[in-house]
LOLUMMAR-922172 format. One line per 3 residues: number of its first residue (from 1); their letters; for each residue x, y, z of N, C-alpha, C. Coordinates in Angstrom, 3 decimals, decimal comma. Layout:
N
NUM) A) X Y Z X Y Z X Y Z | ... $
// end
This chain:
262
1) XXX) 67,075 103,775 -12,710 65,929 103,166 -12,034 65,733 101,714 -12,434 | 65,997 101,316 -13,994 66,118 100,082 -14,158 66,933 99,723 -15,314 | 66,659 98,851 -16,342 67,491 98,457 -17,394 66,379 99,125 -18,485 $
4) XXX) 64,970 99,371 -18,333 64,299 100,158 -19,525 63,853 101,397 -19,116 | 64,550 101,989 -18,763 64,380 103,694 -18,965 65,420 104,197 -19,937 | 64,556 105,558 -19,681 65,342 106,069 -20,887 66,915 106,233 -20,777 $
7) XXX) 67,096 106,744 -19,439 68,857 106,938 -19,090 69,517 105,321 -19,620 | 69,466 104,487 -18,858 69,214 103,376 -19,536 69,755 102,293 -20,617 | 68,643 102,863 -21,604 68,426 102,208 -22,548 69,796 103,215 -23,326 $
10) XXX) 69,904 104,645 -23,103 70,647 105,454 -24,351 72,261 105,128 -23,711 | 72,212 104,047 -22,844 73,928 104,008 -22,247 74,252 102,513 -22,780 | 72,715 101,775 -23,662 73,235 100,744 -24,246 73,830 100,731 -25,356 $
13) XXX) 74,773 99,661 -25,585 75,315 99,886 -27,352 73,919 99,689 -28,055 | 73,936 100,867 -28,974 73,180 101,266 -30,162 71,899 101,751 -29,443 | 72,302 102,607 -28,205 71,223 102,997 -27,200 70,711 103,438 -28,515 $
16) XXX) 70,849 104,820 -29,299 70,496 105,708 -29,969 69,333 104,786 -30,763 | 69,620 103,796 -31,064 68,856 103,384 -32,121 67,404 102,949 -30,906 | 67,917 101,764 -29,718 66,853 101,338 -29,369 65,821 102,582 -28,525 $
19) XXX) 66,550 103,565 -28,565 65,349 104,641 -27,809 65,025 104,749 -29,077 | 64,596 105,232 -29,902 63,911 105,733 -31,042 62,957 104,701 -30,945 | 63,335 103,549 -31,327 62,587 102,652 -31,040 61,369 102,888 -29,547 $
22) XXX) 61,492 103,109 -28,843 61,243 103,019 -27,280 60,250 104,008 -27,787 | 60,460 105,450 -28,080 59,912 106,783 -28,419 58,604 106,496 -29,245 | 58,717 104,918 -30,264 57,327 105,277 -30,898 56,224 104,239 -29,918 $
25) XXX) 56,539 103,533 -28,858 55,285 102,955 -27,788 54,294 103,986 -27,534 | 53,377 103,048 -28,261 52,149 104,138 -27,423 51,612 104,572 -26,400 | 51,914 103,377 -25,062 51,589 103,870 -23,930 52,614 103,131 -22,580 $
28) XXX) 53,394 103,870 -21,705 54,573 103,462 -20,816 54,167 103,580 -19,364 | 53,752 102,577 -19,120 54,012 101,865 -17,925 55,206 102,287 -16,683 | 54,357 103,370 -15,761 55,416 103,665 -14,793 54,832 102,842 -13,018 $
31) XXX) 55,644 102,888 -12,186 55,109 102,225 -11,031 55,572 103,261 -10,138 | 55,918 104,941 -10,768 55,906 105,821 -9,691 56,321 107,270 -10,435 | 55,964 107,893 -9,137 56,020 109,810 -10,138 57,662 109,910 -10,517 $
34) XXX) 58,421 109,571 -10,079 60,210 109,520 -10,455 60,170 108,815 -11,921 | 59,189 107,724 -12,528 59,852 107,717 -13,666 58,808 108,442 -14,690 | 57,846 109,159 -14,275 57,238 109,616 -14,900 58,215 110,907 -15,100 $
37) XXX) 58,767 111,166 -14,028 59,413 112,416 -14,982 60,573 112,104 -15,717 | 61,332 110,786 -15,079 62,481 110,736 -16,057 62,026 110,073 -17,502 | 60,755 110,042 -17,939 59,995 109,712 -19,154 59,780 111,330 -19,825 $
40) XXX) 59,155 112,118 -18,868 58,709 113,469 -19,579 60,172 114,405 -19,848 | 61,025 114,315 -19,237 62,432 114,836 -19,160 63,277 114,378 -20,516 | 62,581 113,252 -20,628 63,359 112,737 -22,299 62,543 112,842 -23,407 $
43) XXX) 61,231 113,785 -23,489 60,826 113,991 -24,369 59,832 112,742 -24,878 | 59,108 111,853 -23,598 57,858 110,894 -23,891 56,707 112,456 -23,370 | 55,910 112,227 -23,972 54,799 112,714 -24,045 53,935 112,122 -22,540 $
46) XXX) 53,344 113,357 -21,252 52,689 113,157 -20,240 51,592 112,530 -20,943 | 50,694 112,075 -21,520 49,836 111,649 -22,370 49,662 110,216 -22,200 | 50,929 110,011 -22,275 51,251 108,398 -23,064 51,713 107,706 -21,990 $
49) XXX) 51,698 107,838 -20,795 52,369 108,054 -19,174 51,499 107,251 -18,602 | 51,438 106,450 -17,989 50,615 105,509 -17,319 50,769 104,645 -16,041 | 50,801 105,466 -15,178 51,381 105,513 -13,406 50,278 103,949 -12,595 $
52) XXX) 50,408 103,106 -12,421 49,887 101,534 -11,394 51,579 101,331 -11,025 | 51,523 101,588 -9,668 52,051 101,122 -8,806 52,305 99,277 -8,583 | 52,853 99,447 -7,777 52,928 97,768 -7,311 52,079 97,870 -6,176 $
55) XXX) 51,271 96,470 -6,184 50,400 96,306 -4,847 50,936 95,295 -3,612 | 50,027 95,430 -2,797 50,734 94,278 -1,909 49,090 93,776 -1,610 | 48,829 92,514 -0,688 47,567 92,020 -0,330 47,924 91,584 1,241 $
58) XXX) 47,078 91,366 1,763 47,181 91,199 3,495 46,917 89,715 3,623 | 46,237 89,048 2,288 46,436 88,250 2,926 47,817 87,221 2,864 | 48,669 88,006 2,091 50,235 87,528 2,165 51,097 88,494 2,863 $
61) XXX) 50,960 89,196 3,234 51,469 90,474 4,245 50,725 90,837 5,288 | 50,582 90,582 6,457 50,148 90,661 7,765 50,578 91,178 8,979 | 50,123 91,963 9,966 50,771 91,336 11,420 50,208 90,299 11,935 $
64) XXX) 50,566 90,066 12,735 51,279 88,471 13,915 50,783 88,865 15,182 | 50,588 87,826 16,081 50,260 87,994 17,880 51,902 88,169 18,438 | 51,840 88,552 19,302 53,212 88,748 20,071 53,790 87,040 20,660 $
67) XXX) 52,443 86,332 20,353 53,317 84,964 20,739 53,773 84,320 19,698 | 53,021 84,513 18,115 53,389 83,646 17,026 54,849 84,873 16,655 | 54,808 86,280 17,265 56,574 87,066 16,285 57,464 86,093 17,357 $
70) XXX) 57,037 85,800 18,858 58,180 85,488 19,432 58,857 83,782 18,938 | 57,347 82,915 18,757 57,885 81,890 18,207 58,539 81,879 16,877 | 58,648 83,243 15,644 59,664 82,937 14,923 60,679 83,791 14,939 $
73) XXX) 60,905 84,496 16,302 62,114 84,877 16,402 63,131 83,624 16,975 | 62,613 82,705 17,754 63,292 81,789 18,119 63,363 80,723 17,114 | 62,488 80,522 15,644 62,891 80,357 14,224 64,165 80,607 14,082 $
76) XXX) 64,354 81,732 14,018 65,478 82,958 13,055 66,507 83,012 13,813 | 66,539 82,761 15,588 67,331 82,838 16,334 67,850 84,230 16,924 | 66,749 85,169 17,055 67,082 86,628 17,275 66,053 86,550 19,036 $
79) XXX) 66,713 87,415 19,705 66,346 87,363 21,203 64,908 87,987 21,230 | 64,362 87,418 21,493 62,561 87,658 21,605 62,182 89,009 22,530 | 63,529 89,458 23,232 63,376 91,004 24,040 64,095 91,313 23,393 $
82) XXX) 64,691 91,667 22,261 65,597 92,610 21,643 64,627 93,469 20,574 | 65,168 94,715 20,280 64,467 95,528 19,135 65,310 95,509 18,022 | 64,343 95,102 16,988 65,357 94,023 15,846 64,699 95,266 14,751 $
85) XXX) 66,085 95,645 14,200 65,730 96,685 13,116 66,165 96,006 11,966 | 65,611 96,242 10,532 65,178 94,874 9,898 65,651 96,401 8,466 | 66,698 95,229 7,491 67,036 96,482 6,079 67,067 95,294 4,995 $
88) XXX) 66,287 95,250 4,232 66,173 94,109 2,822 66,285 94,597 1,145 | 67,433 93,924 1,176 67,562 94,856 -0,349 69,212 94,062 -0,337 | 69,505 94,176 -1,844 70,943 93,600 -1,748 71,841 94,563 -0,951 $
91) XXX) 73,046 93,926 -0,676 73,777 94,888 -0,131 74,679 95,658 -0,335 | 74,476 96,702 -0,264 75,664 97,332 -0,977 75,401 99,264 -1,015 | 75,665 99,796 -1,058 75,487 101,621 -1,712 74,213 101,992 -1,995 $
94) XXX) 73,974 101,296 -3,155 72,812 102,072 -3,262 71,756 101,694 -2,744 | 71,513 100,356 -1,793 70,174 100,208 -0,864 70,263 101,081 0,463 | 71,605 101,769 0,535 72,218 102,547 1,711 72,366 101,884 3,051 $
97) XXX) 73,311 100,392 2,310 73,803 99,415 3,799 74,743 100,121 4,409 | 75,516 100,863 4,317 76,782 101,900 4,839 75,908 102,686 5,712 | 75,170 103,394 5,580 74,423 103,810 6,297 73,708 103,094 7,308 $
100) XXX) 72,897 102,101 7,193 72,465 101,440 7,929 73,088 100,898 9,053 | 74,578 100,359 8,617 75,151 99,864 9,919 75,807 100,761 10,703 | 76,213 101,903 10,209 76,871 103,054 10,768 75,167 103,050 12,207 $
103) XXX) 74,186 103,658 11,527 72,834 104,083 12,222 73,051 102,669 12,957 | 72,833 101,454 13,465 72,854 100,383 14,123 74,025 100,450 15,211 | 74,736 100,802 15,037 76,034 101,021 15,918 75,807 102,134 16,933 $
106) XXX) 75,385 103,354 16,236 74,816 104,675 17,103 73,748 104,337 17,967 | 72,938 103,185 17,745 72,096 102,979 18,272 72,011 101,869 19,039 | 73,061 101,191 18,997 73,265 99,795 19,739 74,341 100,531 20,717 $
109) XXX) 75,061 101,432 20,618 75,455 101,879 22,300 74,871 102,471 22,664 | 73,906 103,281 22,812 73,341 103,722 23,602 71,871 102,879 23,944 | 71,628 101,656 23,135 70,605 100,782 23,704 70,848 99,397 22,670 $
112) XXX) 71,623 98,784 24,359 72,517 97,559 23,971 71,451 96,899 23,339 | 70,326 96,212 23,565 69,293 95,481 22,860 68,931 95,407 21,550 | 69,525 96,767 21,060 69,027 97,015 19,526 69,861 95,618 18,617 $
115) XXX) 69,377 94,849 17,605 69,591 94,014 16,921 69,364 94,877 15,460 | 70,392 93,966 14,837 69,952 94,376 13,028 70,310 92,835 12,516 | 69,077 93,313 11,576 69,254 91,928 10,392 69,353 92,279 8,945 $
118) XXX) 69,885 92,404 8,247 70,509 92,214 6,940 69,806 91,299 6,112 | 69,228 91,168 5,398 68,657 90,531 3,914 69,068 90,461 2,709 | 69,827 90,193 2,335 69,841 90,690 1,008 71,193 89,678 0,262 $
121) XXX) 71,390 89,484 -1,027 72,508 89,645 -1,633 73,701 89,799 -1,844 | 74,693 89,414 -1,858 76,178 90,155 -1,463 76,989 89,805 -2,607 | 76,788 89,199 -3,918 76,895 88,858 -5,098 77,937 90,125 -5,552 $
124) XXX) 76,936 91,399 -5,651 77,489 92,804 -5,839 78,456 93,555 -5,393 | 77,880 93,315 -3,612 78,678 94,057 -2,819 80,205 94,388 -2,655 | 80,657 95,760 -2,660 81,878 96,160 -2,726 82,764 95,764 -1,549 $
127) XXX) 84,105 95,278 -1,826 84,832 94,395 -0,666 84,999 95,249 0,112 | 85,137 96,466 0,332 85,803 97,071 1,646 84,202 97,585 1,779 | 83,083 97,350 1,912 81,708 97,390 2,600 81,236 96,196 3,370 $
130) XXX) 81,603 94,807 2,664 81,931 93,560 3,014 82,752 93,764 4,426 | 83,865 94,038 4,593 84,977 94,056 5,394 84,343 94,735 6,363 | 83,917 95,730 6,058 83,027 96,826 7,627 81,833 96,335 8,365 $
133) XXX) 81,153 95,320 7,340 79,973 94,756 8,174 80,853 93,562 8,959 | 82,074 92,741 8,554 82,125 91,695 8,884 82,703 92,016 10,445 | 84,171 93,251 9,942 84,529 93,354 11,470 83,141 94,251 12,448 $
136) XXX) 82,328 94,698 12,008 81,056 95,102 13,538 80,696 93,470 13,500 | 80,621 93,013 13,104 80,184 91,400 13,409 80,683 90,562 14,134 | 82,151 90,689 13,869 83,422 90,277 14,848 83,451 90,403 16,233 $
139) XXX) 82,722 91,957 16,505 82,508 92,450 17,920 81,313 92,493 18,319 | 80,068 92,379 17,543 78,476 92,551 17,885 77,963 91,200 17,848 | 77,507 90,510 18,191 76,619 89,691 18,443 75,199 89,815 17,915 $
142) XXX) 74,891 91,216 18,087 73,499 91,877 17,771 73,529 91,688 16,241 | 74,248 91,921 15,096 74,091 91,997 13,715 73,904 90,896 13,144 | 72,838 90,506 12,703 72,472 89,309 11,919 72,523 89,359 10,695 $
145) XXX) 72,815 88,710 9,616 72,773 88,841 8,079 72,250 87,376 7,670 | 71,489 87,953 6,741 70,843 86,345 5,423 71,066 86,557 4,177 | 71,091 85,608 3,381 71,798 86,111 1,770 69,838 86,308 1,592 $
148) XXX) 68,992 84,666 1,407 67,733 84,557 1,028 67,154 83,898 2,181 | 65,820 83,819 2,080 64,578 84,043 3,204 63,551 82,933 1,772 | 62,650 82,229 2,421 62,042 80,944 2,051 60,411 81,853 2,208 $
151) XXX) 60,614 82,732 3,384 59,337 83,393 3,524 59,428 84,828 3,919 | 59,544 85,673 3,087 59,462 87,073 3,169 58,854 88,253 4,759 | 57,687 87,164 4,401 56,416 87,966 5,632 57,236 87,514 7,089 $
154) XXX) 57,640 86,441 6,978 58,306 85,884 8,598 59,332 87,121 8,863 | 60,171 87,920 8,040 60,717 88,848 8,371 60,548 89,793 8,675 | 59,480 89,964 8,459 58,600 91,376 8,859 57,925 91,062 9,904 $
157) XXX) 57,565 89,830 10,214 56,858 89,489 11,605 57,513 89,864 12,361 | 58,901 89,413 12,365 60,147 89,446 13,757 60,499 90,646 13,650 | 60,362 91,731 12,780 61,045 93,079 12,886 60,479 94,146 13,886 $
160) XXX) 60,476 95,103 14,294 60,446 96,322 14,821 60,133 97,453 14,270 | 61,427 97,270 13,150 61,401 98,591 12,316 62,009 98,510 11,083 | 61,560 99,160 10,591 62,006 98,347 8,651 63,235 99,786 8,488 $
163) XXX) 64,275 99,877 7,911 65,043 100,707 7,784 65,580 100,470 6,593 | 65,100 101,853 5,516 65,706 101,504 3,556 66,306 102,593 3,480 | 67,294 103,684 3,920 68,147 104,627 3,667 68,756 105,117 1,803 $
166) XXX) 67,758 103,906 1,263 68,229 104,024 -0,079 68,820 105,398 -0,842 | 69,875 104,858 -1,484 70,130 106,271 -2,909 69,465 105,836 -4,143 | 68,856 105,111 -4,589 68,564 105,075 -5,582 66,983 103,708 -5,494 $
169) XXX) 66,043 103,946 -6,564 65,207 102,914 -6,506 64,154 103,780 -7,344 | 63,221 102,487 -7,752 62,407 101,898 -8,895 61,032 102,359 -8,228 | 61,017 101,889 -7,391 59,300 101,774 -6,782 59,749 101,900 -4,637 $
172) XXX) 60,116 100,377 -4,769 60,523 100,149 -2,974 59,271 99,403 -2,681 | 58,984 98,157 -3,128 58,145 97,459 -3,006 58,282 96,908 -1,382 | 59,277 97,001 -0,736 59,762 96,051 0,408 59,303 97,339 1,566 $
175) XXX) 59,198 98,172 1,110 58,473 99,671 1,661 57,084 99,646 2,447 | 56,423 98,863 1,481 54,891 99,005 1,748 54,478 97,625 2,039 | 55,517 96,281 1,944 55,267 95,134 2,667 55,618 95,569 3,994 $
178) XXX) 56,178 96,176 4,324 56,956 96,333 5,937 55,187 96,905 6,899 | 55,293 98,162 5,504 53,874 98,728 6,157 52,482 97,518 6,628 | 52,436 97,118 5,837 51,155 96,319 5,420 51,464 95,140 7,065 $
181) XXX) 52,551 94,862 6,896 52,783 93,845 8,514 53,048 94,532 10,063 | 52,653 95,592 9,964 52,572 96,725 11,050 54,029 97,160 11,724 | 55,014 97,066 10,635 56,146 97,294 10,882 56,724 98,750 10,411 $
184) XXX) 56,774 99,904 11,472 57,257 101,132 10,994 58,350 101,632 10,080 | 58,080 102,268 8,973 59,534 102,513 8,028 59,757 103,683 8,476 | 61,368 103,627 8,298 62,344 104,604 8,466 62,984 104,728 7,126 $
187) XXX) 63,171 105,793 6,122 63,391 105,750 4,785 64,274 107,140 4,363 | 65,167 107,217 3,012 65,710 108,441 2,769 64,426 109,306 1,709 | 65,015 110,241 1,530 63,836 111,268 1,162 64,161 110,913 -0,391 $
190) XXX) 63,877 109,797 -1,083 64,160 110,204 -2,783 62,811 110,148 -3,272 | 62,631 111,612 -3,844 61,809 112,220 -4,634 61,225 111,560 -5,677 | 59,349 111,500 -5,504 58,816 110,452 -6,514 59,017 109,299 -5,860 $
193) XXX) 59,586 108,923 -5,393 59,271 107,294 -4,927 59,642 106,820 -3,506 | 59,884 107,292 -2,093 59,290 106,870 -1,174 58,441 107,704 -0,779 | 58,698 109,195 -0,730 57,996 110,433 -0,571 56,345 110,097 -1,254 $
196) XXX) 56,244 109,314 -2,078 55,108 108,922 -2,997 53,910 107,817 -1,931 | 54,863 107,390 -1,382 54,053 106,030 -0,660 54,102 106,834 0,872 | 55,537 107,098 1,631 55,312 107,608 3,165 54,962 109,248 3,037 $
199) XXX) 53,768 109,126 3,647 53,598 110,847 4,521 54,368 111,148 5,346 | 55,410 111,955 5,696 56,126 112,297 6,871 55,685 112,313 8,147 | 56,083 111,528 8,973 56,079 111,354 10,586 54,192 111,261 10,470 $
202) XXX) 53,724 110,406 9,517 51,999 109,881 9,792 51,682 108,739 9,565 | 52,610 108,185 7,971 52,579 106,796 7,780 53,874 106,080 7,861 | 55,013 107,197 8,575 56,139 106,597 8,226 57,563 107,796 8,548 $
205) XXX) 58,789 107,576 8,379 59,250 108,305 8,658 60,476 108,981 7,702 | 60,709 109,819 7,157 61,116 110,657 5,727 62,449 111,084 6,559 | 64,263 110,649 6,088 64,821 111,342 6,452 65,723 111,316 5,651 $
208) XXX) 66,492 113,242 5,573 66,742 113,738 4,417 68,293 113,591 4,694 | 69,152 113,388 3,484 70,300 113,076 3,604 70,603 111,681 3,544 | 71,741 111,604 4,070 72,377 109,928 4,454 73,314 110,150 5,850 $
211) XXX) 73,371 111,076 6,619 74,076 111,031 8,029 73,102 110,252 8,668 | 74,174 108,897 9,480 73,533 107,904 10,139 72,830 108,626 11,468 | 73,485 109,368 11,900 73,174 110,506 13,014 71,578 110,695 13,196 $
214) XXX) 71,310 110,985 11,886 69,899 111,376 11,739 69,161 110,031 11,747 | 69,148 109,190 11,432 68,412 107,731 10,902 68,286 107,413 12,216 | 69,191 107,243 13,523 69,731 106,964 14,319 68,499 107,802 15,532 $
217) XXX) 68,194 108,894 15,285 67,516 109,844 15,864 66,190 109,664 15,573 | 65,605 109,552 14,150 64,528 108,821 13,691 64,002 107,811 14,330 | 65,049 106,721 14,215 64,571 105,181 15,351 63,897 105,692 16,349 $
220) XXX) 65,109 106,079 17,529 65,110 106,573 18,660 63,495 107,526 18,983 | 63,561 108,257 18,204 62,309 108,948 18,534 60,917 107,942 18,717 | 60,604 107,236 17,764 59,759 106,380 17,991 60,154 104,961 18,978 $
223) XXX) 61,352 104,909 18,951 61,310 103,708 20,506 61,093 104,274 21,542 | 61,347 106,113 21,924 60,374 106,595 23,365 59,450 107,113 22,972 | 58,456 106,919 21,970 57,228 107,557 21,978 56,063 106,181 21,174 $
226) XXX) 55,625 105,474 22,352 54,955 104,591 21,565 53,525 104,742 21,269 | 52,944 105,594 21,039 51,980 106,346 20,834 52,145 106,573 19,586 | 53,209 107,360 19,125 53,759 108,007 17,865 53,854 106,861 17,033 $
229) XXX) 54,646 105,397 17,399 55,011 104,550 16,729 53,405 103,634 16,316 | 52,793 103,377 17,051 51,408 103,097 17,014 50,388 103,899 16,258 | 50,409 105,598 16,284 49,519 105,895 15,083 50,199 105,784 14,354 $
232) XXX) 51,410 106,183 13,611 51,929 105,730 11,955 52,058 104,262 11,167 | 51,835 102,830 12,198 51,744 102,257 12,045 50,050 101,857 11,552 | 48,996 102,588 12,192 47,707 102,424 11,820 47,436 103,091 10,799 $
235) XXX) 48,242 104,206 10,374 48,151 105,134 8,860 48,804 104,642 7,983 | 50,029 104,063 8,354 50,152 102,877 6,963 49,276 102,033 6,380 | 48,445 101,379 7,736 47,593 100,005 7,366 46,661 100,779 6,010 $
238) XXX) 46,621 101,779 6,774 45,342 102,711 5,310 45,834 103,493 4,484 | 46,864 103,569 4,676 47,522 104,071 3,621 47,739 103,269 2,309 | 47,911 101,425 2,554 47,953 100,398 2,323 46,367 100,001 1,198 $
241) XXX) 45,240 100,229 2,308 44,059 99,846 1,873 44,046 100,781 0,750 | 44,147 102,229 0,857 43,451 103,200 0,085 44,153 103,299 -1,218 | 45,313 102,728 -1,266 46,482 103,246 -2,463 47,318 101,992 -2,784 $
244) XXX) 47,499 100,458 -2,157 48,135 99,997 -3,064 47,352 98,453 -2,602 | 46,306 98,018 -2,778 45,518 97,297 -2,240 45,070 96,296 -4,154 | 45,512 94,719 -4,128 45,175 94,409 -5,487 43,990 94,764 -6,153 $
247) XXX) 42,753 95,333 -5,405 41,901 95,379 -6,692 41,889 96,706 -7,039 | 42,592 97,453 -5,906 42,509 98,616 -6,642 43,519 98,669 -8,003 | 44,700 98,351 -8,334 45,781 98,055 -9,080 45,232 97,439 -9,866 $
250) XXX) 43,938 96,652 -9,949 43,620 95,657 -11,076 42,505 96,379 -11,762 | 41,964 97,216 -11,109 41,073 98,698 -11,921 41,819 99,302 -12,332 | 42,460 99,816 -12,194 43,871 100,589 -12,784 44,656 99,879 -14,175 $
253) XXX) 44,428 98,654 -14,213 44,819 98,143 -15,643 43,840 97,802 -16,227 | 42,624 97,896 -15,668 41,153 97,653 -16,761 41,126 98,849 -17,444 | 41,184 99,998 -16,560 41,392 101,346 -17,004 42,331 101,561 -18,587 $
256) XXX) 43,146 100,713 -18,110 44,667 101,317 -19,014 43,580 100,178 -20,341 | 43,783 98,614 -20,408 43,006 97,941 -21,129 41,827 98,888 -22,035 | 41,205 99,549 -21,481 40,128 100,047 -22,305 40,642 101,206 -22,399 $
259) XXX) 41,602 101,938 -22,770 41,855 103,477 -23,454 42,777 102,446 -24,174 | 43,365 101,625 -24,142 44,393 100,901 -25,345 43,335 100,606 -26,045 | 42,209 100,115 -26,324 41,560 99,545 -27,036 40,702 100,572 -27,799 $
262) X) 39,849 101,829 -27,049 39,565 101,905 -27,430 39,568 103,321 -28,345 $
// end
């Protein structure tokens, strides 16, 4: 999940020593139920466990009028009638870009309009994953890629649909910005941490596995049902307010502040 958990820390040289170390903190800082258990699973004490999330605020995460997304799609250079499915995270396996473009392809023949844009990193990325995005690129027009972005929220303005197929992750902060800008997620089912933030098919959409088939079917369902795509988009917004909103997150460490103290 990161470089200080417990899996972690015991795969560093002289892990042994620095978990012991780790084991006598009095109180650990999680930003979701996945590392709370991979904390209680190694023998930290539920006690000492201390779950604040990451927040987001609206007034740096928003939606947009349909004339200010179209003026920065013609920014970004993406067709102002196309349905632009939007995946941010470096690229590579475990944000589940293999997946993603496989699902973009299934879904760009049978509705030529569909666009994808790519965000992320490629520092990491494995060469023959490299090679598969480049040749659909060779032949698609529709696939857009950016290494970095100057303004985060502009990407979520121009999107459609946020798509994180992830195998692995920390929190998924880019999860609940998508939400917060009235942009529907499409996500894999990992336990404790998107399952934590999306309700299935209310604030969002939960799909199990990694067959693009399915992701692909997910989209699809909500591009003919815009009703469907419209309430989960209004149950995010509150899903947003009620659970990851800054002052609530900033009670949540006054909280933690005064049991440390007292």
């Amino acid at each position: 999940m990161g470089q200080d958990d417990p899996v972690s820390i015991k795969k560093m040289k002289f892990g042994f020593i620095f978990f012991k170390l780790f084991c006598l903190v009095n109180k650990y800082l999680t930003e979701s139920p996945a590392q709370d258990i991979a904390l209680i699973e190694h023998g930290i004490q539920k006690e000492k466990i201390y779950l604040i999330p990451q927040f987001v605020s609206f007034d740096d995460f928003h939606g947009v009028s349909l004339d200010k997304k179209n003026e920065l799609r013609k920014k970004y250079n993406i067709d102002k009638n196309g349905i632009l499915i939007t995946s941010i995270g470096r690229i590579g396996y475990r944000k589940g870009t293999d997946v993603t473009i496989k699902t973009f392809v299934k879904l760009n023949d049978k509705y030529p309009n569909v666009h994808l844009l790519l965000v992320g990193l490629t520092d990491k990325t494995p060469k023959e994953l490299l090679n598969e995005i480049s040749l659909i690129k060779s032949k698609n027009n529709n696939i857009h890629t950016m290494s970095r972005v100057d303004n985060i929220r502009e990407i979520f303005n121009i999107s459609d649909y946020f798509l994180l197929p992830s195998r692995n992750e920390g929190f998924g902060l880019v999860v609940i910005e998508s939400m917060a800008c009235n942009v529907p997620v499409v996500v894999s089912d990992l336990k404790g941490i998107f399952d934590s933030i999306v309700k299935q098919k209310h604030s969002g959409v939960i799909v199990h596995g990694f067959d693009p088939n399915d992701y692909a079917k997910a989209i699809e369902s909500l591009l003919r049902d815009g009703a469907k795509k419209d309430r989960i988009i209004n149950n995010a917004i509150e899903n947003i307010q009620n659970n990851y909103s800054p002052d609530l997150i900033v009670k949540r460490f006054n909280q933690l502040f005064h049991e440390l103290i007292d």
